[in-house]
C-alpha positions as a Markdown table, in Angstrom:
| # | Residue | x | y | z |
|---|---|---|---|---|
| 1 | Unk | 9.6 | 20.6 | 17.4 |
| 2 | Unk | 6.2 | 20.1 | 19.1 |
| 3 | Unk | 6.0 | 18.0 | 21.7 |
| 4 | Unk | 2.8 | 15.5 | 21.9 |
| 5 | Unk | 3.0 | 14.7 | 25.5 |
| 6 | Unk | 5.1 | 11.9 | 27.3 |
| 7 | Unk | 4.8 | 8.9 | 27.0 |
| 8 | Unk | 6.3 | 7.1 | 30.8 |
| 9 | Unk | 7.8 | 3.2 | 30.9 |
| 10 | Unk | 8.6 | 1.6 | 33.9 |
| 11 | Unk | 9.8 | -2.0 | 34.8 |
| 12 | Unk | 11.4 | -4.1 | 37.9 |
| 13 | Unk | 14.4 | -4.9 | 37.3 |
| 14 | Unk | 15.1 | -7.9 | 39.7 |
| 15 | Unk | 18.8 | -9.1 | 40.3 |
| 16 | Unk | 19.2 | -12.0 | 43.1 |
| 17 | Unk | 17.5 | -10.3 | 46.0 |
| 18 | Unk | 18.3 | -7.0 | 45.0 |
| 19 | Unk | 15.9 | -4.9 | 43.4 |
| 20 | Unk | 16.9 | -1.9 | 41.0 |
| 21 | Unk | 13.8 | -0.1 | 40.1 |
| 22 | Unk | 14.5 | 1.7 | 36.4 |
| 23 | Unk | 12.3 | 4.3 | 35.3 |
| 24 | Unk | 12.6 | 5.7 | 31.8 |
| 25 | Unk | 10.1 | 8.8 | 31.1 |
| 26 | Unk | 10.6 | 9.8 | 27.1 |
| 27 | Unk | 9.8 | 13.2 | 27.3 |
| 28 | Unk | 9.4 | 14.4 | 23.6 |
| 29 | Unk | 7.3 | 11.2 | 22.4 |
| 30 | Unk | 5.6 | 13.0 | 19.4 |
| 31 | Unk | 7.9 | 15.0 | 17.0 |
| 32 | Unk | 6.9 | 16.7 | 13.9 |
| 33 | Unk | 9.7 | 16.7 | 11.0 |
| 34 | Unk | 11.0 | 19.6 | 9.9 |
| 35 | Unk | 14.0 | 20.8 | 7.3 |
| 36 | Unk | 16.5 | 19.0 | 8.8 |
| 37 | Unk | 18.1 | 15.2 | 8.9 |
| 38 | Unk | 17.8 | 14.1 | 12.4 |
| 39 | Unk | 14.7 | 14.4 | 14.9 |
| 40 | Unk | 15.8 | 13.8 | 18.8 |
| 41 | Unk | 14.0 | 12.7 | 21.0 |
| 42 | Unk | 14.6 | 13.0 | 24.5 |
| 43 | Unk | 14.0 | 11.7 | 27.5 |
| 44 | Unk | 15.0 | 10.6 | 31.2 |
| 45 | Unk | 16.3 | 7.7 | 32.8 |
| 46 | Unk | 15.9 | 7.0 | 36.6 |
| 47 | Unk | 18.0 | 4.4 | 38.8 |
| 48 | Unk | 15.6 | 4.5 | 41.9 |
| 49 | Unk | 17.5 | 1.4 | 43.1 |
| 50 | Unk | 20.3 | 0.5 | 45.3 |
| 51 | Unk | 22.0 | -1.0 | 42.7 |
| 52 | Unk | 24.5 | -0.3 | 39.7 |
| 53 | Unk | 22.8 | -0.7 | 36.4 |
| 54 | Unk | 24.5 | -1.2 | 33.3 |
| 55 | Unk | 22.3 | 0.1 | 29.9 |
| 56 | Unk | 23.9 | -1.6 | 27.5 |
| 57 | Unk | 22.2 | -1.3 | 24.2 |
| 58 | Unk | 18.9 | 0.4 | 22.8 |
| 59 | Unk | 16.6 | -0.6 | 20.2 |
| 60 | Unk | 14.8 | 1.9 | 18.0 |
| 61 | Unk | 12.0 | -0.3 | 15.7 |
| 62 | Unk | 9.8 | 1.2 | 13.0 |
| 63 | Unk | 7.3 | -0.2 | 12.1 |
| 64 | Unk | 7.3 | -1.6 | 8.6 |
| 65 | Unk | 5.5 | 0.5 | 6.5 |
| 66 | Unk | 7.7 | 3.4 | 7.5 |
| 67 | Unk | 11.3 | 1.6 | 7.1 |
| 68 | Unk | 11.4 | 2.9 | 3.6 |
| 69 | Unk | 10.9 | 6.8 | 5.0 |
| 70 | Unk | 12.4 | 6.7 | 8.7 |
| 71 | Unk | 15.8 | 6.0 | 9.6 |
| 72 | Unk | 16.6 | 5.2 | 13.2 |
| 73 | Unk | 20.3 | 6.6 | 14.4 |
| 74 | Unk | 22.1 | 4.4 | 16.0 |
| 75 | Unk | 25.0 | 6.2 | 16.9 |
| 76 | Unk | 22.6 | 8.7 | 19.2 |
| 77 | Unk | 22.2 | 6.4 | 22.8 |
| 78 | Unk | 26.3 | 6.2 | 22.7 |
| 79 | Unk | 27.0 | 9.5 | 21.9 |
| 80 | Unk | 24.7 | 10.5 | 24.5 |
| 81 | Unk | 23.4 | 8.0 | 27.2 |
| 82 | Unk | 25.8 | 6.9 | 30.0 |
| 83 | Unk | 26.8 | 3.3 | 30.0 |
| 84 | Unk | 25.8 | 2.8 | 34.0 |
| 85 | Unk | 23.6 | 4.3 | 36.1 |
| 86 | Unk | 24.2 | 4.6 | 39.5 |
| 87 | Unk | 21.6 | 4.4 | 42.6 |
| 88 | Unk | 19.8 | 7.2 | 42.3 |
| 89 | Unk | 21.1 | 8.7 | 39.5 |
| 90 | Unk | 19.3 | 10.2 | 36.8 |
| 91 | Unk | 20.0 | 10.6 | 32.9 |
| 92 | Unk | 18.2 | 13.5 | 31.2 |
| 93 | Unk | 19.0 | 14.4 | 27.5 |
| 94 | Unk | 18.7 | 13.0 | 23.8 |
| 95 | Unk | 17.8 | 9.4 | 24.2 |
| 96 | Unk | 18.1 | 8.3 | 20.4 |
| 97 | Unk | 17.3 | 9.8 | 17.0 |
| 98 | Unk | 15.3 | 9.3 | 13.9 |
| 99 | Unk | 16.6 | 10.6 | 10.4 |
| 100 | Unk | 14.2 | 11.0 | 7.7 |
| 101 | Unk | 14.9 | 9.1 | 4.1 |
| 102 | Unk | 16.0 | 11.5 | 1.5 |
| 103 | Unk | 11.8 | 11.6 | 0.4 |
| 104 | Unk | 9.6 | 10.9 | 3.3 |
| 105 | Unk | 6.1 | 10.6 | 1.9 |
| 106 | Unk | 3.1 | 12.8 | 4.4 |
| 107 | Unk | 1.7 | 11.1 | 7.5 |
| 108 | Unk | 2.1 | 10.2 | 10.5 |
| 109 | Unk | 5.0 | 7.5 | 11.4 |
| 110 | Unk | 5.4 | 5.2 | 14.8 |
| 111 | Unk | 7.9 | 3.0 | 16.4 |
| 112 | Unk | 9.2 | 1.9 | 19.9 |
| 113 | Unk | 12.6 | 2.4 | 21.2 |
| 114 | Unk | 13.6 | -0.3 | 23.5 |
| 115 | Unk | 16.2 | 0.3 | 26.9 |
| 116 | Unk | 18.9 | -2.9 | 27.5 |
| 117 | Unk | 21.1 | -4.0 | 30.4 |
| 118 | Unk | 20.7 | -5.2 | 33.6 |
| 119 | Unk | 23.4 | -5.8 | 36.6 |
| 120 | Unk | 26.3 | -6.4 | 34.9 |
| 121 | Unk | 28.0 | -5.3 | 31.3 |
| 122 | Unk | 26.6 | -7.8 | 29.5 |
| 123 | Unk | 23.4 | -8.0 | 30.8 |
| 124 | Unk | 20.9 | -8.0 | 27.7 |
| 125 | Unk | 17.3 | -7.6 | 29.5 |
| 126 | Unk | 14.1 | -5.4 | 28.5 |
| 127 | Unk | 14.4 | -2.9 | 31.0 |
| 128 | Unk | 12.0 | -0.5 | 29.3 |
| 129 | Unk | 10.1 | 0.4 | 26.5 |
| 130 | Unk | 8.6 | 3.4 | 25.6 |
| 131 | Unk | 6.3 | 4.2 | 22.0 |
| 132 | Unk | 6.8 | 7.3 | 19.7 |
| 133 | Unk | 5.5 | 9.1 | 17.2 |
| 134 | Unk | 6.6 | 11.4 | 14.2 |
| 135 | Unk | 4.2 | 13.7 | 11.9 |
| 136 | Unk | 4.9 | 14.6 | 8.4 |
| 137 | Unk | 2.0 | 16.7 | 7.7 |
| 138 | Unk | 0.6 | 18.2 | 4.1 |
| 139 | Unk | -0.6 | 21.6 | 5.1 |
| 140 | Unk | -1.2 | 22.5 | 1.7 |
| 141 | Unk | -2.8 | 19.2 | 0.9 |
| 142 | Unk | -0.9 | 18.8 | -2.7 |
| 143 | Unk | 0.8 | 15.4 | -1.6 |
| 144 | Unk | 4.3 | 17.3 | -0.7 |
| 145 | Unk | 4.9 | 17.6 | 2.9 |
| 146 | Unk | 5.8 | 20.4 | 4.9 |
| 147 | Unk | 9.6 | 19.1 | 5.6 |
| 148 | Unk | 10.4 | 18.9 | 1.8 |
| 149 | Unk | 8.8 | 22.4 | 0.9 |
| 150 | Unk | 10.6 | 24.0 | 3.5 |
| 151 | Unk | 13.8 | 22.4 | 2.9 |
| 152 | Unk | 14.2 | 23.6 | -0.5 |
| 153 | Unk | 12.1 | 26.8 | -0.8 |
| 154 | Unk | 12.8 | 28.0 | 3.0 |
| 155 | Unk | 9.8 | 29.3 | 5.2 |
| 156 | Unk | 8.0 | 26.9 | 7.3 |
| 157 | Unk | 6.6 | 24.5 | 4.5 |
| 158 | Unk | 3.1 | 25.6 | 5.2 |
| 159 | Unk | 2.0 | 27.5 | 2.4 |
| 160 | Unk | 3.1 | 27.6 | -1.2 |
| 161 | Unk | 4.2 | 30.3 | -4.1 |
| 162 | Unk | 4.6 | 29.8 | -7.6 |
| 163 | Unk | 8.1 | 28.7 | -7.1 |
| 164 | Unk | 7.4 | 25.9 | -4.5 |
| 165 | Unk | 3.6 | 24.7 | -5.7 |
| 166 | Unk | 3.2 | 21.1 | -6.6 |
| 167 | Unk | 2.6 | 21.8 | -10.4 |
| 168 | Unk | 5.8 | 24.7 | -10.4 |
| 169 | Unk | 8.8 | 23.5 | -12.4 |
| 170 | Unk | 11.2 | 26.1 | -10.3 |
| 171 | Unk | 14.2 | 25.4 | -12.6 |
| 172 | Unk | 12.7 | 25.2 | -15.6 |
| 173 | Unk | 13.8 | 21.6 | -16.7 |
| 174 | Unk | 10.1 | 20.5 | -17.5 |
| 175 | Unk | 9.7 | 18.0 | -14.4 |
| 176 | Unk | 7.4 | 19.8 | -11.7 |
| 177 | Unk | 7.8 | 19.6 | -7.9 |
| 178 | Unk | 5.6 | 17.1 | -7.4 |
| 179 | Unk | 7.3 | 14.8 | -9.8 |
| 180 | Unk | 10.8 | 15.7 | -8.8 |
| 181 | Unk | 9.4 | 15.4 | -4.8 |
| 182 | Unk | 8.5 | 11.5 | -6.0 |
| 183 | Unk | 11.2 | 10.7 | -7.6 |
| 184 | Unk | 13.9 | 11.9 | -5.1 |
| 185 | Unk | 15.2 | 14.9 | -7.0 |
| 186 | Unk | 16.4 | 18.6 | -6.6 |
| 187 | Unk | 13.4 | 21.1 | -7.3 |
| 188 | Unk | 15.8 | 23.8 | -7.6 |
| 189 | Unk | 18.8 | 22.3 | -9.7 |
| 190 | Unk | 18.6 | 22.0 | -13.3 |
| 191 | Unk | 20.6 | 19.4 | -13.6 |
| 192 | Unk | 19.3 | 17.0 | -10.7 |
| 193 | Unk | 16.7 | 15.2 | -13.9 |
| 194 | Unk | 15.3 | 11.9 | -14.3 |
| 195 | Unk | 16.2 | 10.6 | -18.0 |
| 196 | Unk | 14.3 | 7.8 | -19.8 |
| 197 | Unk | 16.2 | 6.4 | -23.0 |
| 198 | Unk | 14.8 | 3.8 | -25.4 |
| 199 | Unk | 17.3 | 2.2 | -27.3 |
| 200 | Unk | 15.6 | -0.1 | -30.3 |
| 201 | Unk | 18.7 | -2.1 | -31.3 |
| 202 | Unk | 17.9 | -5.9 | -30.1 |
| 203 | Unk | 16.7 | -6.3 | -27.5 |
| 204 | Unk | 14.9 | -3.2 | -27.4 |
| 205 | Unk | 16.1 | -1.8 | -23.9 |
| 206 | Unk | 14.6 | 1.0 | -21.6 |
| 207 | Unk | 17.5 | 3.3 | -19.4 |
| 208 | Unk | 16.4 | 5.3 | -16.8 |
| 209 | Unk | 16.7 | 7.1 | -13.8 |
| 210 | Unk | 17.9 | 8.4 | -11.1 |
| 211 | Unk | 15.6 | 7.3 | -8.1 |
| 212 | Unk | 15.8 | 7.4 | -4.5 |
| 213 | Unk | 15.5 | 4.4 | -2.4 |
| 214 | Unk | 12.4 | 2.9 | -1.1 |
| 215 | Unk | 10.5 | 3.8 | -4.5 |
| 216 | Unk | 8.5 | 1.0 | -6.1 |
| 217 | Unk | 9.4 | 1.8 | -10.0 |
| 218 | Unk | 7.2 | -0.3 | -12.9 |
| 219 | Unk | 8.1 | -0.2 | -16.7 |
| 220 | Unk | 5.1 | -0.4 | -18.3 |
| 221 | Unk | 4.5 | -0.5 | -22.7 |
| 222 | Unk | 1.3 | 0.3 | -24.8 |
| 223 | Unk | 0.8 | -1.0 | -28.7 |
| 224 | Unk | -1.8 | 1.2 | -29.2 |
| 225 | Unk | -1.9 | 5.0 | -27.4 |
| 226 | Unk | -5.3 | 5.4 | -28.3 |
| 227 | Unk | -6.4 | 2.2 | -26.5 |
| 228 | Unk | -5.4 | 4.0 | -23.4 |
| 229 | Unk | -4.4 | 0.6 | -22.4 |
| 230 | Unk | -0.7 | -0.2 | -20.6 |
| 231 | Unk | 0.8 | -3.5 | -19.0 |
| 232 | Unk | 3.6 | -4.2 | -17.3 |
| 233 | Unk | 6.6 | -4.6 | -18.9 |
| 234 | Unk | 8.8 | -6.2 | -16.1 |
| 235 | Unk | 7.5 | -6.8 | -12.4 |
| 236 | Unk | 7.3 | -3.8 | -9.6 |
| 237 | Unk | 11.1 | -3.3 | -8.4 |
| 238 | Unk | 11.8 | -1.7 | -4.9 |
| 239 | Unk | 14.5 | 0.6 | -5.4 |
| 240 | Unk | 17.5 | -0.4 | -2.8 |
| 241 | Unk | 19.6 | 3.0 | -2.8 |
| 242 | Unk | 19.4 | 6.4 | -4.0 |
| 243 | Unk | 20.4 | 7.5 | -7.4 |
| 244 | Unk | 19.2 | 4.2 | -8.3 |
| 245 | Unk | 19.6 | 3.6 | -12.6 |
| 246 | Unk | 18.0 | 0.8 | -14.4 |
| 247 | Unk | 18.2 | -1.1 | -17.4 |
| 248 | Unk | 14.9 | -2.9 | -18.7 |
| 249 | Unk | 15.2 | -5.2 | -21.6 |
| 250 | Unk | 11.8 | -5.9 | -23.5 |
| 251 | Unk | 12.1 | -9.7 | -24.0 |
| 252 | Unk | 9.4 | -9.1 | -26.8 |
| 253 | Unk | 9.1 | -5.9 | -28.8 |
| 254 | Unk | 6.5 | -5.2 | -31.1 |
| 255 | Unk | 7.2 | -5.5 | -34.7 |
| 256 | Unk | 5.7 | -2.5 | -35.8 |
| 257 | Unk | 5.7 | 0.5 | -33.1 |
| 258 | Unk | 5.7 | 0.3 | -29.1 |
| 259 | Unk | 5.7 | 2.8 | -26.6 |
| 260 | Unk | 7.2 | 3.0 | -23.3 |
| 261 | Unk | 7.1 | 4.9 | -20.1 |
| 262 | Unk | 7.7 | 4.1 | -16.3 |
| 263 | Unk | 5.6 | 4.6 | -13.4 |
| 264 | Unk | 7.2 | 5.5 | -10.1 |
| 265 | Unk | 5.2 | 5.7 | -6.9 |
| 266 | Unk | 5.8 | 4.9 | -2.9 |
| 267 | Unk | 5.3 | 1.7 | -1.6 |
């Protein structure tokens, strides 16, 4: 993991007349994701008061646009973080953790994890905050990012072969990387396949699938192929879980001929 540089939080925690000063440096603020589930990110944190202080609870926020990609752990501040602090003592190892969606589309991703407590057990206050930062890059620049590549052809997911390339279908079951990276499937197992069925007794029905979660999947139809022309057939659905399967009625086939296919894309 690279580290991007700190990223230091401090507040005053004030209790009566007493003052507990909490410090919470998070020393691996910038991570970049790599073949694996979970990203740690660690960190310290400083009673320089007098006082006990009771962490109670932390609070890992994405921001929206990654929710569908990022996955904050919730279980890591328990397994991890001490429940009080005493004066003067200091806390230094994994913090919290952040576990990639099955498909994590390339870019770079943000949030803020969030310290709670105070001076007793169920104290609930801000104590600190602190902002972080993970990169999915595309060193190749072929829209599959390094994580992915790596996890299922090995290396570092920096360069490509013609097992692992974009346009490669690596087992041979006619859907290429790129489609399979989209779609949430196994490059490397022939029978990990997205299936699309048309069934024409009424009503004229469209089974498909699977999909990973946080996909935004459109049926669409065409009259005519030479038109070039296609419309939506039902309205953009957000897929909710992985190995997601549909079932798409067409309220009103064509008479004559119609032809179907379904467009799958990140949000």
């Amino acid at each position: 993991m690279k580290v991007f540089g700190g990223i230091l939080a401090s507040v005053l925690l004030i209790t009566g007349s007493a003052r507990a000063q909490f410090l919470f440096v998070l020393t691996s603020a910038g991570q970049i994701g790599t073949a694996t589930n979970e990203m740690s990110f660690d960190g310290s944190l400083m009673n320089l008061g007098t006082n006990y202080l009771y962490l109670n609870d932390i609070q890992c926020v994405l921001y929206p646009a990654e929710t569908t990609a990022l996955v904050a752990d919730t279980n890591a501040f328990f397994a991890n973080v001490p429940g009080i602090l005493l004066p003067g003592e200091t806390y230094t190892d994994v913090v919290f953790g952040v576990n990639l969606g099955s498909v994590a589309p390339p870019g770079v991703y943000y949030g803020t994890v969030t310290i709670l407590g105070g001076s007793n057990i169920f104290a609930s206050s801000n104590l600190a905050s602190a902002s972080f930062e993970i990169s999915l890059p595309d060193s190749v620049g072929d829209g599959i990012p390094d994580w992915w590549r790596q996890f299922y052809f090995g290396g570092d997911g920096t360069t490509t072969n013609d097992q692992s390339c974009a346009t490669c279908d690596a087992d041979a079951t006619g859907q290429d990387n790129q489609f399979k990276y989209v779609v949430g499937l196994n490059p490397k197992n022939s029978s990990s396949v997205f299936a699309l069925t048309i069934t024409n007794n009424p009503p004229a029905a469209l089974l498909f699938g699977p999909i990973a979660a946080g996909r935004v999947v459109t049926p669409q139809f065409s009259d005519d192929l030479s038109s070039g022309v296609w419309q939506t057939l039902t309205g953009p659905i957000t897929t909710q879980t992985n190995g997601s399967q549909f079932v798409i009625f067409d309220p009103d086939p064509s008479p004559f001929q119609r032809f179907y296919r379904v467009q799958i894309t990140f949000p």
